[in-house]
C-alpha positions as CSV (number, residue, x, y, z in Angstrom):
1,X,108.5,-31.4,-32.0
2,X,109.5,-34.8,-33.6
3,X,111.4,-36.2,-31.1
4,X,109.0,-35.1,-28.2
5,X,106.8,-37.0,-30.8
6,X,109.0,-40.0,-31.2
7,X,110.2,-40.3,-27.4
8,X,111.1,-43.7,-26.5
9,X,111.1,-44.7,-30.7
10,X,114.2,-42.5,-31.3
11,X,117.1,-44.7,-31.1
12,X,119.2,-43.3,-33.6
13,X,120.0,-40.0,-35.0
14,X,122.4,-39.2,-37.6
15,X,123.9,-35.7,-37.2
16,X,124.4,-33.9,-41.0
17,X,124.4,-30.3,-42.0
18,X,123.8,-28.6,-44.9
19,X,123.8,-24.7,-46.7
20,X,122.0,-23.1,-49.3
21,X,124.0,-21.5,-52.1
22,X,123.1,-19.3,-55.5
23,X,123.7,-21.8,-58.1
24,X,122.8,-19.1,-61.2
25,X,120.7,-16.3,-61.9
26,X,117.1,-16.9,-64.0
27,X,117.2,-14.7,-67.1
28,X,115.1,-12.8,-64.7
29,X,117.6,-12.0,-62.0
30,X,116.2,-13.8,-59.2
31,X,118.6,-16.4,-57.9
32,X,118.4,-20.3,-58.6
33,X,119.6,-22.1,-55.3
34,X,120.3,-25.8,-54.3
35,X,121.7,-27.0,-51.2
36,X,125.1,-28.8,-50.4
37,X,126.6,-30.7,-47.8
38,X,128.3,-28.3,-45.2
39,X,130.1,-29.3,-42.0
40,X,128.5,-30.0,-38.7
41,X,129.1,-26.6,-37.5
42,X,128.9,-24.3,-40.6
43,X,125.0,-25.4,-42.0
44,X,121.9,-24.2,-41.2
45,X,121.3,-26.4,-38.6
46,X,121.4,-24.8,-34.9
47,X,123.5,-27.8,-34.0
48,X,123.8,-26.6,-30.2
49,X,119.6,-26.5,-29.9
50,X,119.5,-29.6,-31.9
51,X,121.6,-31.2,-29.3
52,X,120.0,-29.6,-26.6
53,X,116.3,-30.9,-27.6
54,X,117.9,-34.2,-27.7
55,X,119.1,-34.0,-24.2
56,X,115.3,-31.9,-23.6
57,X,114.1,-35.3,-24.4
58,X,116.4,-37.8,-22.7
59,X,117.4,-39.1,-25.6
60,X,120.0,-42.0,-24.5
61,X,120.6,-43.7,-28.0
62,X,123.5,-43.3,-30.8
63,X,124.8,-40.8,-33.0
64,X,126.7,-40.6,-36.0
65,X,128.1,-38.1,-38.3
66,X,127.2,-37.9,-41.8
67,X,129.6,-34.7,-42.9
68,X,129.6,-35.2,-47.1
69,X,131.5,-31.8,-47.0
70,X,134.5,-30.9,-48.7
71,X,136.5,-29.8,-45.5
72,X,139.1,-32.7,-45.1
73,X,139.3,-36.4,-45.2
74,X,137.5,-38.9,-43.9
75,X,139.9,-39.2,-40.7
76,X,140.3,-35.2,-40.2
77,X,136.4,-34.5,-40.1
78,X,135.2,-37.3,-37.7
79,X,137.9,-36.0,-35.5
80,X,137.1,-32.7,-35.9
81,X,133.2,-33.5,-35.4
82,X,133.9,-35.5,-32.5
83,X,135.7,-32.5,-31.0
84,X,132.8,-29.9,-31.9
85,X,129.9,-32.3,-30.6
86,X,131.2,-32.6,-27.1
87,X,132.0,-29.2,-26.8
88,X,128.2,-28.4,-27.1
């Protein structure tokens, strides 16, 4: 719904993904959790609908990866990004 709502204002999207993971348990028992930075393709994110609304909307403008994960360096994960963007 927000970039139907934004149309022609959306020039710029930065493509991040994120997971949920138990931190600690409450004296309780329930779980505390926080998020952290995940790849593109292993977060929450439906990165293939994401993408696909994009396109949905004609979106024409730039993208660029924001991946603060742990999975390689700098070089290997836009490479790896790249890769997995296209492919969807």
């Amino acid at each position: 719904m927000g970039i139907e709502l934004l149309g022609p204002y959306l020039t710029h999207v930065h493509l991040k993904n994120s997971r949920w993971v138990v931190q600690g348990k409450r004296e309780t028992g329930e779980a505390i959790w926080k998020t952290e930075a995940a790849a593109t393709d292993q977060g929450v994110i439906d990165m293939r609908r994401f993408m696909d609304s994009l396109r949905a909307a004609d979106y024409t403008g730039y993208c660029s990866f924001e991946d603060f994960s742990d999975t390689g360096a700098t070089r290997e994960k836009l490479e790896r990004n790249i890769r997995y963007i296209r492919s969807i």
